[in-house]
C-alpha positions as CSV (number, residue, x, y, z in Angstrom):
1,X,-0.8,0.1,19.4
2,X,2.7,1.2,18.5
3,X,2.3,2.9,15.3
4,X,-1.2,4.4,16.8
5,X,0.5,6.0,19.4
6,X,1.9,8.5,16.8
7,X,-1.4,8.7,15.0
8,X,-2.9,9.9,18.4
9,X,-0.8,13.3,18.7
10,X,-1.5,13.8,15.2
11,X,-5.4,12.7,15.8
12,X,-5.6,15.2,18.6
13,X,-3.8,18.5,16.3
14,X,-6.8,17.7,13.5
15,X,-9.6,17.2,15.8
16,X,-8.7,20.4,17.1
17,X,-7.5,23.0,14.5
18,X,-10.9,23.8,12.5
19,X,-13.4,26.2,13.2
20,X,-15.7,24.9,11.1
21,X,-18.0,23.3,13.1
22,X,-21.8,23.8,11.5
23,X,-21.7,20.4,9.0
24,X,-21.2,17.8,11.6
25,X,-22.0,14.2,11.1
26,X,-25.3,13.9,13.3
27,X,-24.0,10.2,15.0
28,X,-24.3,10.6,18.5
29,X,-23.4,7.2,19.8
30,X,-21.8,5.9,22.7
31,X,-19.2,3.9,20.6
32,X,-16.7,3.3,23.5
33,X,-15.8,4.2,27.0
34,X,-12.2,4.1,29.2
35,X,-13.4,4.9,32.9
36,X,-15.6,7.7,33.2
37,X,-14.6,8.9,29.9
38,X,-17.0,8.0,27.1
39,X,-15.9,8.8,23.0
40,X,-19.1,9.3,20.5
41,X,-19.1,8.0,17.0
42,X,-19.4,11.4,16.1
43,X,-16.1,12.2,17.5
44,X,-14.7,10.1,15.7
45,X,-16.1,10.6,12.0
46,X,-16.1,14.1,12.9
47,X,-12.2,14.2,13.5
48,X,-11.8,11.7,9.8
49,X,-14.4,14.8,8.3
50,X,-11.9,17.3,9.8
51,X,-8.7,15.9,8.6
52,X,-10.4,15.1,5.3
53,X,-11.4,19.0,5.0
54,X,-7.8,20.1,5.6
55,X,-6.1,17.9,2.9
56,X,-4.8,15.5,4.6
57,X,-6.6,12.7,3.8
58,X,-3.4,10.7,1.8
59,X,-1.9,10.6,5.2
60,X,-4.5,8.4,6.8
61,X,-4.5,5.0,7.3
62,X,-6.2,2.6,5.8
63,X,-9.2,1.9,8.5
64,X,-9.2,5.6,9.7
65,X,-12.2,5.3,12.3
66,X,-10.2,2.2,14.0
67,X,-6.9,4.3,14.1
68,X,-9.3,7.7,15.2
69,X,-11.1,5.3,17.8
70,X,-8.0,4.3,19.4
71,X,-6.3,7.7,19.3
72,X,-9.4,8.8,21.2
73,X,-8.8,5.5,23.7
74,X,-5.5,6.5,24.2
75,X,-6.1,9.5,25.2
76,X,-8.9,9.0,27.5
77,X,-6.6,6.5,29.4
78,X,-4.2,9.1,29.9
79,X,-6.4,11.8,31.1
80,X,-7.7,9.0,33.5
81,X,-4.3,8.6,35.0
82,X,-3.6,11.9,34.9
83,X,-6.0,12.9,37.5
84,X,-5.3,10.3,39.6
85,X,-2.0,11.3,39.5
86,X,-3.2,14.7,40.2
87,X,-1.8,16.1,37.7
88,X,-3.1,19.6,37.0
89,X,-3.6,22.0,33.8
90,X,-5.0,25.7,35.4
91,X,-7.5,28.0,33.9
92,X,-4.3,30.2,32.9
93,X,-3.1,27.6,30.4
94,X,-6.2,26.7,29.1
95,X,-7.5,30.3,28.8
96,X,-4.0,31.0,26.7
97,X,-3.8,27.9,24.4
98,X,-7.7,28.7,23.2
99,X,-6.7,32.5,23.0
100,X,-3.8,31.3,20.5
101,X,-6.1,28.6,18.6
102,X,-8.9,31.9,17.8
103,X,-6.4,33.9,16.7
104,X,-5.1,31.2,14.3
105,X,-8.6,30.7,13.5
106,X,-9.2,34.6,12.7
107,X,-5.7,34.8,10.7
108,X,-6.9,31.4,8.3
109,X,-10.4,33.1,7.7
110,X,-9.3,36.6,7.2
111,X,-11.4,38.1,10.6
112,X,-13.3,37.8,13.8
113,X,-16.5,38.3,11.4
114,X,-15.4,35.9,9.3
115,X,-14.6,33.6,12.1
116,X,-18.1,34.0,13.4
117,X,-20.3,33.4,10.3
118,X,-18.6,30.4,9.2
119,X,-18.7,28.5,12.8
120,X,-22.3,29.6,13.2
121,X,-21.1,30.9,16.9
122,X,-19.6,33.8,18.7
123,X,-16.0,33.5,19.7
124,X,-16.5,33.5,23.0
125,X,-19.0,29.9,22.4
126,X,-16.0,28.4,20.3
127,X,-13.8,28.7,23.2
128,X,-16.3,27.2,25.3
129,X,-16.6,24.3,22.7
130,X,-13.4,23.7,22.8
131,X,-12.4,24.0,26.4
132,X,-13.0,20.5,27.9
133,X,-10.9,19.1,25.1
134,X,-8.1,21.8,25.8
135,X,-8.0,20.8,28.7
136,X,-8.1,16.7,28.0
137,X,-5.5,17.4,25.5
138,X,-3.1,19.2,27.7
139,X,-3.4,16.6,30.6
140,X,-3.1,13.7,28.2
141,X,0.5,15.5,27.0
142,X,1.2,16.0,30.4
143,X,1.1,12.1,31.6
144,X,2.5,10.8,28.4
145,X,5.5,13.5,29.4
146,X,5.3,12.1,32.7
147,X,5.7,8.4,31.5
148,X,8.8,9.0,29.5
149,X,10.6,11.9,31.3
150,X,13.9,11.8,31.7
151,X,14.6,8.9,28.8
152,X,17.9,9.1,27.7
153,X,19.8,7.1,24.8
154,X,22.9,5.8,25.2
155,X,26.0,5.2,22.3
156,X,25.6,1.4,23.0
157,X,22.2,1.5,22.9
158,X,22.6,3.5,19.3
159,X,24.9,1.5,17.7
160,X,22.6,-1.5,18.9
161,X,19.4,0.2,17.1
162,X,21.2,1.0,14.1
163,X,22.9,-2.9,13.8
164,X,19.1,-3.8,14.1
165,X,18.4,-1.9,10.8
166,X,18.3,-4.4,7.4
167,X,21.0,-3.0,5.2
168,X,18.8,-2.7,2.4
169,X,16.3,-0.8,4.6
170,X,19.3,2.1,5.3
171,X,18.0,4.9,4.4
172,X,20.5,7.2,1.2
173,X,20.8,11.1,1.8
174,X,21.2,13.2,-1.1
175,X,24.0,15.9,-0.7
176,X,22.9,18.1,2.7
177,X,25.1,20.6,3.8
178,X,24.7,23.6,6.5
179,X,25.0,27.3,5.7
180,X,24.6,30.0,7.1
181,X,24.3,33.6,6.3
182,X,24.9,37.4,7.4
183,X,22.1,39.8,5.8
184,X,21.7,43.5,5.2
185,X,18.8,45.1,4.2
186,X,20.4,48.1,2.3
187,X,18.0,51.3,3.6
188,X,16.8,53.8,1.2
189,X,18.2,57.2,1.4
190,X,16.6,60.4,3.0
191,X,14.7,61.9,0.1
192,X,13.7,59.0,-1.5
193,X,11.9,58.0,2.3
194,X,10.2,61.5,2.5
195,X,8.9,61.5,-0.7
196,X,7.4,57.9,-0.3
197,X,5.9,59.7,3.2
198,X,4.4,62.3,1.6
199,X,2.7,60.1,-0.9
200,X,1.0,58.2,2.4
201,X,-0.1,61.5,4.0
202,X,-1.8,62.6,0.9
203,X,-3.8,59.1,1.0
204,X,-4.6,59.9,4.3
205,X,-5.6,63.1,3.0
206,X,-8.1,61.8,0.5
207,X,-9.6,59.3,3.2
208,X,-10.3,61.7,5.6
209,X,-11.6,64.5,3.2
210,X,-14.0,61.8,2.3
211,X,-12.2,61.5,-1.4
212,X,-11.3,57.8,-1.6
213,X,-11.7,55.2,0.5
214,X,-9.1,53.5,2.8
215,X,-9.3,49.8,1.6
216,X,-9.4,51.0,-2.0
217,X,-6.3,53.0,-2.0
218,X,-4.8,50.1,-0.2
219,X,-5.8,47.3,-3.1
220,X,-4.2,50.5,-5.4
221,X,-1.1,51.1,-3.9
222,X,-0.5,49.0,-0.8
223,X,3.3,47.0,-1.3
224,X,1.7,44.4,0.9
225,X,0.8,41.6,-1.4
226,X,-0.8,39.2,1.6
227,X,-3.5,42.1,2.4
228,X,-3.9,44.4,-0.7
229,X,-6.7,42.3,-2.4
230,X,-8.6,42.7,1.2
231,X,-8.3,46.4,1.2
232,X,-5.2,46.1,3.4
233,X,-7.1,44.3,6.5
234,X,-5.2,43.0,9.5
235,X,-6.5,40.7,12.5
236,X,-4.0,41.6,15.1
237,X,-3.6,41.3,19.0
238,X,-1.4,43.3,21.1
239,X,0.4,40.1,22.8
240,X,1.6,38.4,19.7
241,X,4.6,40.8,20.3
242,X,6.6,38.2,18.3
243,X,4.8,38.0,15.0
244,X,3.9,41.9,14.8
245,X,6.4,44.8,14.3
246,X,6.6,46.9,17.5
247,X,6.5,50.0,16.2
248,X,3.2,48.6,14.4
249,X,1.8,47.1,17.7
250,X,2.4,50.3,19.8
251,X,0.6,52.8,16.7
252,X,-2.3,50.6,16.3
253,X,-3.4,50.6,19.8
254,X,-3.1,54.5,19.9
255,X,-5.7,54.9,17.8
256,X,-9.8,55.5,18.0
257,X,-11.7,53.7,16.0
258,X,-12.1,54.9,12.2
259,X,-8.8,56.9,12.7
260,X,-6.0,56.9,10.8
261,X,-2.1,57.0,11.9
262,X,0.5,59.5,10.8
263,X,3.1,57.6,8.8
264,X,5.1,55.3,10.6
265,X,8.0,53.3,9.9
266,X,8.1,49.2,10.9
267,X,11.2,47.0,9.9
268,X,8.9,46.5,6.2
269,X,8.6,49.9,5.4
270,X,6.7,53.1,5.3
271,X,3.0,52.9,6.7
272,X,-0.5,54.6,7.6
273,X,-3.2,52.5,9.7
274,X,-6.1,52.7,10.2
275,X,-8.3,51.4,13.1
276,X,-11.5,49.0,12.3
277,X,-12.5,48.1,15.7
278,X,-10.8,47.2,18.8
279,X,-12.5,44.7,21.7
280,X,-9.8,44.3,24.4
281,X,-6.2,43.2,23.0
282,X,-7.5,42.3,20.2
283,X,-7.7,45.0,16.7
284,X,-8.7,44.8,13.2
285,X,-7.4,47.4,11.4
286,X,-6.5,48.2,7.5
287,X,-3.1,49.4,6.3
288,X,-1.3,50.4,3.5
289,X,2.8,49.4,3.5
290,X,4.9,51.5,1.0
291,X,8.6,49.9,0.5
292,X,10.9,52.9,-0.4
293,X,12.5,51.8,-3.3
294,X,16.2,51.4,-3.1
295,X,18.4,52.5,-5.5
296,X,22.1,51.0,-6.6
297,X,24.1,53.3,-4.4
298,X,22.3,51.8,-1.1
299,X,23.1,48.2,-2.9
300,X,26.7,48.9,-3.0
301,X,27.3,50.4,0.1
302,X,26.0,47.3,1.6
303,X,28.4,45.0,-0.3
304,X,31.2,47.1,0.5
305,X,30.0,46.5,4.0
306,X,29.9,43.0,4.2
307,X,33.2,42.9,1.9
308,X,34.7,44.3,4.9
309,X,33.3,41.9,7.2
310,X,34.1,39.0,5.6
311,X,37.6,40.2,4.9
312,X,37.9,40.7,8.6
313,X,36.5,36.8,9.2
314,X,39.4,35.7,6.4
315,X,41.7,37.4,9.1
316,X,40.3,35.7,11.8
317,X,39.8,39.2,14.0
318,X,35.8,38.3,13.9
319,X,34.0,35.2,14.5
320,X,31.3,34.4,12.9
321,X,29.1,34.7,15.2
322,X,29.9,37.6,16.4
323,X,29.2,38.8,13.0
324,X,25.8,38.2,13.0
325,X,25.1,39.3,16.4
326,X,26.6,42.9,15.5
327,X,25.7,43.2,12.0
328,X,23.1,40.9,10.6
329,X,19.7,42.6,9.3
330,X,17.8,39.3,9.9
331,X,16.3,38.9,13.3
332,X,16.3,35.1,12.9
333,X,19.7,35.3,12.9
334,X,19.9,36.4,16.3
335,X,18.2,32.9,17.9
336,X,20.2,30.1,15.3
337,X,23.6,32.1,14.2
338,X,22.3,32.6,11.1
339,X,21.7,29.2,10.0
340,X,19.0,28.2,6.8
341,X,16.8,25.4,8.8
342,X,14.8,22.8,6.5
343,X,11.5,22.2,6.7
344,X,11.9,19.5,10.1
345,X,13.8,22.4,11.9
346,X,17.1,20.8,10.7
347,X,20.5,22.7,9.6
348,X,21.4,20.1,7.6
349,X,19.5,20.8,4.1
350,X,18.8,19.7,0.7
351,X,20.3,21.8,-2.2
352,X,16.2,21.7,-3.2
353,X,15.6,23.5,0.1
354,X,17.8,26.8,-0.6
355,X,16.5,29.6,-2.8
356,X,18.0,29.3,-6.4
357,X,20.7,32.6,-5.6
358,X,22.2,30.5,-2.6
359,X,22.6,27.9,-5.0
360,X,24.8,29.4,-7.4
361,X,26.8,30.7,-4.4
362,X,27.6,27.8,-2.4
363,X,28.7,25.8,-6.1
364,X,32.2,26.8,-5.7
365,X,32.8,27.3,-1.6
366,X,34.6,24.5,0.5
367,X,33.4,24.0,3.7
368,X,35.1,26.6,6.1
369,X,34.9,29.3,3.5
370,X,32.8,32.6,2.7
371,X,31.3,33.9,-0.1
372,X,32.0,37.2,-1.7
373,X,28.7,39.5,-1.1
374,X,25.9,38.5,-3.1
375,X,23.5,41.1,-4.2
376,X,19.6,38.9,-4.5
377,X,15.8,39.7,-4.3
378,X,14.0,37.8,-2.2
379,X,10.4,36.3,-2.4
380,X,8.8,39.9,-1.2
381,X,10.6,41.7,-3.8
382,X,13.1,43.3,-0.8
383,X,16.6,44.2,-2.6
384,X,19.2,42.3,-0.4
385,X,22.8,41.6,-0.2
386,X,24.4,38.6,2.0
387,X,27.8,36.7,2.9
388,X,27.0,33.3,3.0
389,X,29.5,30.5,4.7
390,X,29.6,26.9,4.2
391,X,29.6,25.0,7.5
392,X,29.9,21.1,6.1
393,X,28.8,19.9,3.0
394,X,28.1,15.7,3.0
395,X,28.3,13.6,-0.7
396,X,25.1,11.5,-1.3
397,X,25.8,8.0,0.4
398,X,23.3,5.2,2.7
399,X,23.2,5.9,6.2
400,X,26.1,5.1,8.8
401,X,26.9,5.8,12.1
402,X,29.5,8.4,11.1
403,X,27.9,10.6,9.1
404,X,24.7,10.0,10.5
405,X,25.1,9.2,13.8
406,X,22.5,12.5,15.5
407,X,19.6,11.4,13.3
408,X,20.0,7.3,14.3
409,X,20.2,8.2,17.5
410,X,16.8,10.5,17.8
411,X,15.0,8.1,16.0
412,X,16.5,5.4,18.8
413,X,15.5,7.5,21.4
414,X,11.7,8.1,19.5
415,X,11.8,3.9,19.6
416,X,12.6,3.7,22.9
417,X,9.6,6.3,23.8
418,X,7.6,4.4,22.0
419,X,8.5,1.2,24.3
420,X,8.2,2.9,27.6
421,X,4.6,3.9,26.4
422,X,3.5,0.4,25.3
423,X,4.5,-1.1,28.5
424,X,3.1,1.6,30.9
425,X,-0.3,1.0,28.3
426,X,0.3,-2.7,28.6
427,X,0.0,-2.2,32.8
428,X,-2.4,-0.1,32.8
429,X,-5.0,-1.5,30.6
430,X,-6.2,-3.8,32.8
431,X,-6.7,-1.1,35.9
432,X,-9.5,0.7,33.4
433,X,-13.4,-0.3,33.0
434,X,-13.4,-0.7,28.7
435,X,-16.3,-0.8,26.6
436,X,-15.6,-1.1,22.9
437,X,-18.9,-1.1,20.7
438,X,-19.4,-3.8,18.9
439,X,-19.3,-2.4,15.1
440,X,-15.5,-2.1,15.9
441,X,-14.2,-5.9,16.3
442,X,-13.2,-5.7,13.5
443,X,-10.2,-3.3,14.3
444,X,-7.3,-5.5,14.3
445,X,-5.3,-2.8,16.2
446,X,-7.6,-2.3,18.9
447,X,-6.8,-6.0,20.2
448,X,-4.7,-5.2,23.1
449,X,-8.1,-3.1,24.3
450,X,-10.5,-5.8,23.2
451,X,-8.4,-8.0,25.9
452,X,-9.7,-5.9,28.4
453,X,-13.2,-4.6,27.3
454,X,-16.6,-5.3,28.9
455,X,-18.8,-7.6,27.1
456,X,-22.0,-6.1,26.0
């Protein structure tokens, strides 16, 4: 059950992030039961189908429906003890978490329309599909939390876990190091930004003389290679105030359908929009994003900016912090000081992990140092210039509780999870009615449950 307890969160993310919904496997089977609760086969070879469809079939194990089966067990048992324990999930929560899974749903397929041809249902029937397991997923994660709140790890109990580790099973790092970084966006001058504007008022011109059409001056000109080649479409909702520009946000919902906005400026650049439809907080609109181009002069200005800053850093009359508080262009910076995260959410990175102009820069920096300004394009062709500063930098060796010490003691605490869920699962088993289908005694790691299971 140990290893399957992971595979159940991950079960529970597949089973539930596709839309596509009108090729299910018609199996509909009573295959097992934990209470009240009873799992079809076609949950389960629907969830293998799923994971299958979204590429992750290397990751599965090697008997998926035995690991699916028990990740549905698992969480069954939960939910059970969940509502026993009167532990509640409102209408609220469940009403937002499906609001967020559509519109994850509409930005993958490119539209509400989309959406809706491809499941074979309206939007509103997809929430409704998916409402009962919402809400059996959200009570599940809220008795597991329940079960280990509060765990903490100790040092003994670290250095303990690590002495348990086979010294040829230690795992070797690579060189990581942690950087960070102040960026400025150099902005393009007055002239060059009104003569861009004029260029999007005369396409706004041509639409609304009836000339050209919207989508196809946005697949001609648009600057916004993720929507040109669909005519410059958006799927957009007014509360995902975090992933939308404000100033974007505020013109869209201004407008009457099949109207277009004067130009406007967002933190990308220079834009018109154009309303599609609109049903509630929720808009599909087209726009076309023109990036005034900017010229050397801007790009030096914004080095000898950041020369200055990092000068006053040398002198120690800044910190760096404050630096990126008061002058940083990227709002990232703002929430992690500036810091380039890996792919887990980590500081500490790989040399493989950093863009190929940071790695030139750090070659030559000790840690404690900052680079002269660097002057890079990035992946969306913006011109910008950066200081960068080298927090630690680690040499490749095998794992120890020195260098090491945060990562072996988060994976002792993830063990330690682990335990406190196997014994409350090994208590609780026998408190549940269990009924196991017979085609499954074969699973090897559904034992602990075939201890306890009816016989049919």
């Amino acid at each position: 059950m140990k290893k399957l307890l992971f595979i159940f969160f991950v079960v529970l993310t597949v089973t539930q992030s596709n839309a596509q919904q009108t090729k299910k496997v018609i199996a509909d089977k009573i295959v097992a039961q934990v209470g009240d609760k009873i799992i079809l086969r076609s949950d389960v070879l629907n969830a293998i189908s799923d994971a299958k469809r979204q590429g992750t079939e290397a990751q599965l194990p090697p008997n998926p429906e035995c690991a699916f089966l028990e990740g549905q067990l698992i969480q069954k048992a939960l939910v059970l003890q969940a509502e026993k324990d009167s532990l509640n999930v409102t209408e609220d929560e469940i009403d937002a978490a499906l609001e967020n899974q559509i519109r994850g749903f509409i930005r993958e397929y490119g539209s509400k329309d989309v959406l809706e041809e491809i499941a074979g249902k309206t939007v509103y029937q997809i929430k409704e599909d998916f409402r009962s397991s919402f809400k059996e997923r959200k009570l599940a994660d809220q008795m597991r939390g329940k079960i280990i709140e509060n765990l903490k790890i100790t040092p003994t109990e670290v250095k303990a876990y690590f002495e348990k580790i086979p010294k040829d099973s230690l795992q070797y790092y690579e060189t990581e190091i942690e950087v960070s970084q102040i960026l400025l966006i150099p902005k393009s001058n007055k002239d060059v930004d009104e003569y861009v504007s004029r260029q999007l008022y005369e396409y706004k011109r041509q639409v609304e003389a009836g000339t050209k059409k919207f989508d196809q001056l946005a697949k001609l000109y648009s600057d916004d290679q993720g929507t040109e080649k669909q005519g410059g479409t958006l799927t957009l909702n007014r509360n995902d105030k975090g992933m939308w520009d404000p100033t974007f946000l505020s013109a869209t919902f201004k407008l009457k359908e099949g109207q277009i906005s004067n130009v406007i400026r967002s933190k990308f650049g220079l834009h018109i929009i154009q309303l599609i439809s609109r049903a509630g907080d929720d808009a599909v609109v087209r726009h076309i994003l023109k990036i005034p181009p900017v010229t050397d002069e801007e790009v030096k200005l914004a080095e000898a900016k950041l020369d200055s800053i990092r000068s006053r850093l040398n002198a120690h009359e800044l910190t760096f912090g404050e630096a990126i508080n008061k002058y940083s262009d990227d709002e990232n910076s703002k929430f992690n000081g500036g810091a380039v995260q890996g792919r887990d959410g980590s500081t500490y990175v790989t040399i493989d992990q950093l863009d190929k102009d940071m790695v030139i820069i750090i070659k030559d920096l000790k840690p404690g140092e900052f680079s002269k300004p660097q002057y890079y394009i990035d992946e969306r062709g913006r011109k910008l210039v950066r200081v960068v500063y080298l927090k630690t930098r680690t040499s490749p060796h095998r794992e120890n509780l020195k260098e090491d010490y945060n990562k072996i003691a988060q994976r002792a605490l993830e063990d330690k999870k682990q335990e406190k869920l196997e014994k409350w699962f090994k208590e609780h088993l026998p408190n549940y009615y269990i009924s196991i289908d017979k085609e499954f005694s074969g699973c090897s790691s559904l034992s602990d449950w075939w201890k306890y299971a009816a016989r049919n």
